[in-house]
C-alpha positions in Angstrom: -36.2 -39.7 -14.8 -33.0 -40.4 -13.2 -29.9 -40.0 -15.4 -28.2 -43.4 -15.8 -24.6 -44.5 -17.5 -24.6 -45.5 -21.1 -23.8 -49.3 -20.2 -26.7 -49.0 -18.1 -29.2 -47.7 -20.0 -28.1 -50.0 -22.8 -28.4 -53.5 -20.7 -32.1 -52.1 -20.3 -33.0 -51.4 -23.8 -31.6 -54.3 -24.9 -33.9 -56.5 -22.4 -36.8 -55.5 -24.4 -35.7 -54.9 -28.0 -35.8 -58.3 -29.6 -36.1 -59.5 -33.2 -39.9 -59.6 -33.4 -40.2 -56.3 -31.6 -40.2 -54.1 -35.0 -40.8 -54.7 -38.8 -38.4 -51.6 -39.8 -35.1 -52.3 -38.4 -34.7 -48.3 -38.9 -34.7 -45.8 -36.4 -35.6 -42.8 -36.5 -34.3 -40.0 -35.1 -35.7 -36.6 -35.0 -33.3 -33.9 -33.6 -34.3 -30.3 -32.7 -31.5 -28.3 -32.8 -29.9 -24.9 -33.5 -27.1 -22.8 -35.8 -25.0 -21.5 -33.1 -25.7 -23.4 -29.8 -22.5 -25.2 -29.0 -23.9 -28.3 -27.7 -25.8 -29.0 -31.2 -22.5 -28.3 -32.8 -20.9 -31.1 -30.7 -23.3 -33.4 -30.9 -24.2 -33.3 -34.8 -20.1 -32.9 -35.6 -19.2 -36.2 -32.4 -21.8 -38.1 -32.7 -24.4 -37.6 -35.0 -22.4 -37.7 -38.3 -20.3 -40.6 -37.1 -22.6 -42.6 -36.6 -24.2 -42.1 -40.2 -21.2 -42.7 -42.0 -20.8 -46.0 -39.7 -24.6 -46.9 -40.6 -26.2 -45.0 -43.2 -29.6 -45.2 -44.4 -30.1 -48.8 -44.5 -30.7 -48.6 -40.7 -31.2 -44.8 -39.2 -33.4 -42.5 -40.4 -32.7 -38.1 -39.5 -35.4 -35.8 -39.6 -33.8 -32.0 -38.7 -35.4 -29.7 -37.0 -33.7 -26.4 -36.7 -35.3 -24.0 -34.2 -34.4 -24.7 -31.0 -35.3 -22.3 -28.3 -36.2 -19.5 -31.3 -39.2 -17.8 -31.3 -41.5 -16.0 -33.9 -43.6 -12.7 -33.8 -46.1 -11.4 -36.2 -44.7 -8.2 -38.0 -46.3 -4.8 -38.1 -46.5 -4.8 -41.8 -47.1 -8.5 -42.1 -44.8 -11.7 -42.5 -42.2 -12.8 -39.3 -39.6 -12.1 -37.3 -37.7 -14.8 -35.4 -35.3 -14.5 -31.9 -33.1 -17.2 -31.5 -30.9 -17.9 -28.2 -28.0 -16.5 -29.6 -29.0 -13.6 -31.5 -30.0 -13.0 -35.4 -27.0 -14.6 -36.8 -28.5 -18.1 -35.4 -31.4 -17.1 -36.9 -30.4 -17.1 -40.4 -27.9 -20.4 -39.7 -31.5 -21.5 -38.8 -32.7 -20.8 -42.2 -30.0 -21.3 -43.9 -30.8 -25.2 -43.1 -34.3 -24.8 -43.7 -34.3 -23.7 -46.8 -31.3 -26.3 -47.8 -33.2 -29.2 -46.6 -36.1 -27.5 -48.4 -34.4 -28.5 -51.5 -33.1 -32.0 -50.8 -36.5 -33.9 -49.9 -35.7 -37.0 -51.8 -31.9 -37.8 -50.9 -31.4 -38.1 -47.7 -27.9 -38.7 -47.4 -27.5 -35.6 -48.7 -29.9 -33.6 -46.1 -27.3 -35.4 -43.5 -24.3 -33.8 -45.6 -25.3 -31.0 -45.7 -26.7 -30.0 -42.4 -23.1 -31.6 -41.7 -21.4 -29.3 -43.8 -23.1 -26.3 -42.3 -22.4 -27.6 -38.5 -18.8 -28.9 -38.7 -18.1 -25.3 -40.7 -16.4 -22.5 -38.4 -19.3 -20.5 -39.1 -22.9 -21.9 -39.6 -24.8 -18.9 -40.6 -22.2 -18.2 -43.3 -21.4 -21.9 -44.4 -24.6 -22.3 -46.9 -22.3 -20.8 -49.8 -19.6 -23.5 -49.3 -21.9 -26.2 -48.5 -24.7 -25.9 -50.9 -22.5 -27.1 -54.0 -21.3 -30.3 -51.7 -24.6 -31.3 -52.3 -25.5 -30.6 -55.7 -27.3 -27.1 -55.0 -26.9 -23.8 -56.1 -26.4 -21.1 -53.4 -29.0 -18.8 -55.0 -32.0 -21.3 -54.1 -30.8 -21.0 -50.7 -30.5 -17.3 -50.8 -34.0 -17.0 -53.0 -35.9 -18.9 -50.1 -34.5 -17.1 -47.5 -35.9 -13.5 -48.8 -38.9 -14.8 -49.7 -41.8 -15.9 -47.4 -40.6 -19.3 -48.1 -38.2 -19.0 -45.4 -40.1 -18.0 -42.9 -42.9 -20.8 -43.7 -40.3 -23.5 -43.4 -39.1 -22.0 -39.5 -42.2 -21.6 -38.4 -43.5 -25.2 -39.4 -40.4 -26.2 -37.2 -41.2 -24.3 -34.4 -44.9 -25.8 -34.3 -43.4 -29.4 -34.4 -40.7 -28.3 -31.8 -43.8 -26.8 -29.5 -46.1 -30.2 -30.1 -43.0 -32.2 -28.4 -42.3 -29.0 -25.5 -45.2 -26.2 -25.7 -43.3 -23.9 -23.5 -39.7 -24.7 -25.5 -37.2 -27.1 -25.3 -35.5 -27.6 -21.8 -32.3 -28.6 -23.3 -30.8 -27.9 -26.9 -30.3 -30.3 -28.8 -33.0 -32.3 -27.8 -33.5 -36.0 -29.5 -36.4 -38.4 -30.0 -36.5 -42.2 -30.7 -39.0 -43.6 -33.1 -41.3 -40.8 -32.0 -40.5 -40.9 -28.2 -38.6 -39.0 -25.7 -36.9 -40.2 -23.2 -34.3 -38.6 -21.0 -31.9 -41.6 -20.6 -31.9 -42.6 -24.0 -31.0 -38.1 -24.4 -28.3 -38.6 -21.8 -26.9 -42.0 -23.5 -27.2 -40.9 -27.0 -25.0 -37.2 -26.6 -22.4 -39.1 -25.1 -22.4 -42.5 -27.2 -25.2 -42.3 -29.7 -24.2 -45.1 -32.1 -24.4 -47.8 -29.4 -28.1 -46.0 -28.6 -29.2 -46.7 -32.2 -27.6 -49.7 -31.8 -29.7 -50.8 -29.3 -32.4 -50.1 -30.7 -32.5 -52.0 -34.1 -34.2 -55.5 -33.9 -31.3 -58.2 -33.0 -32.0 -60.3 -36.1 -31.1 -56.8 -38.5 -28.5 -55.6 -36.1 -25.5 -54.7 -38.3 -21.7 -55.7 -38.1 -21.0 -52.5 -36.9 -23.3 -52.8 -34.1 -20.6 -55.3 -32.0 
């Protein structure tokens, strides 16, 4: 699909999103992303964050997915290894997150803090002992799930959602879907300007203030 400007893409969306067009004004975002890979950093630090605190829960909805372009392997002895894109350390940022979100399943404002925390942190693999206590957990629940097959579960569950959307990897990293879709103009639109994406794509009638 031909890449178009965000204006563009928006007059477009908004021919066909009208009030009767949804009965959750939320939308839902799933982002596949990873620890280290600079374009994930931007995007969940420039875009992704802002545009929470601008509209919070009432209207978007985050599910994280960190994996990226990783990979697993079976282990001689049993259990898995994982290779990221950029090396082991990604790997445990990777987990780091997992296990986090593992432990924050009914408060999802503070699964968005904290995978904020851990992103806008010099240092993602490293950040889970600052950022854990930000949201109300204690480091050694992090550490605990990721020694334990736990951890490992919780990537490989991402990396079988992140190959039902690409089976032969994600092209691009970080890669974002729409109320279950994918599209590449809404991808291009929403790394550059995402608020006015999700914007766009709540019902006019529960569009927010901060939508104009």
């Amino acid at each position: 699909m031909a890449t178009v400007g965000v204006g563009a893409f928006l007059l477009v969306l908004l021919a066909f999103v009208g009030a009767d067009d949804a009965t959750d004004s939320k939308v839902h975002l799933k982002v596949y992303y990873e620890s280290l890979c600079p374009d994930s950093v931007r995007f969940v630090r420039n875009q992704l964050i802002p545009t929470w605190n601008s509209l919070g829960g009432n209207y978007l909805q985050i599910d994280f997915l960190p994996f990226g372009k990783a990979r697993s392997s079976r282990k001689p002895g049993g259990g898995l290894s994982f290779t990221c894109q950029h090396g082991p350390r990604e790997c445990a940022g990777n987990m780091v997150m997992a296990c986090g979100l593992s432990n924050l399943l009914t408060d999802h404002d503070l699964r968005v803090k904290f995978v904020g925390c851990v992103m806008s942190s010099s240092d993602p693999p490293s950040a889970g002992a600052k950022c854990a206590p930000t949201v109300g957990l204690d480091y050694s629940v992090i550490e605990e799930c990721m020694d334990s097959p736990a951890g490992e579960a919780l990537l490989y569950n991402y990396e079988q959602r992140t190959l039902k959307l690409y089976p032969k990897g994600l092209p691009f990293v970080p890669t974002i879907t729409i109320n279950g879709k994918f599209d590449q103009d809404a991808q291009d639109a929403a790394l550059r300007d995402l608020k006015s994406v999700v914007c766009a794509y709540i019902p006019e009638s529960a569009r927010p203030a901060q939508c104009l």
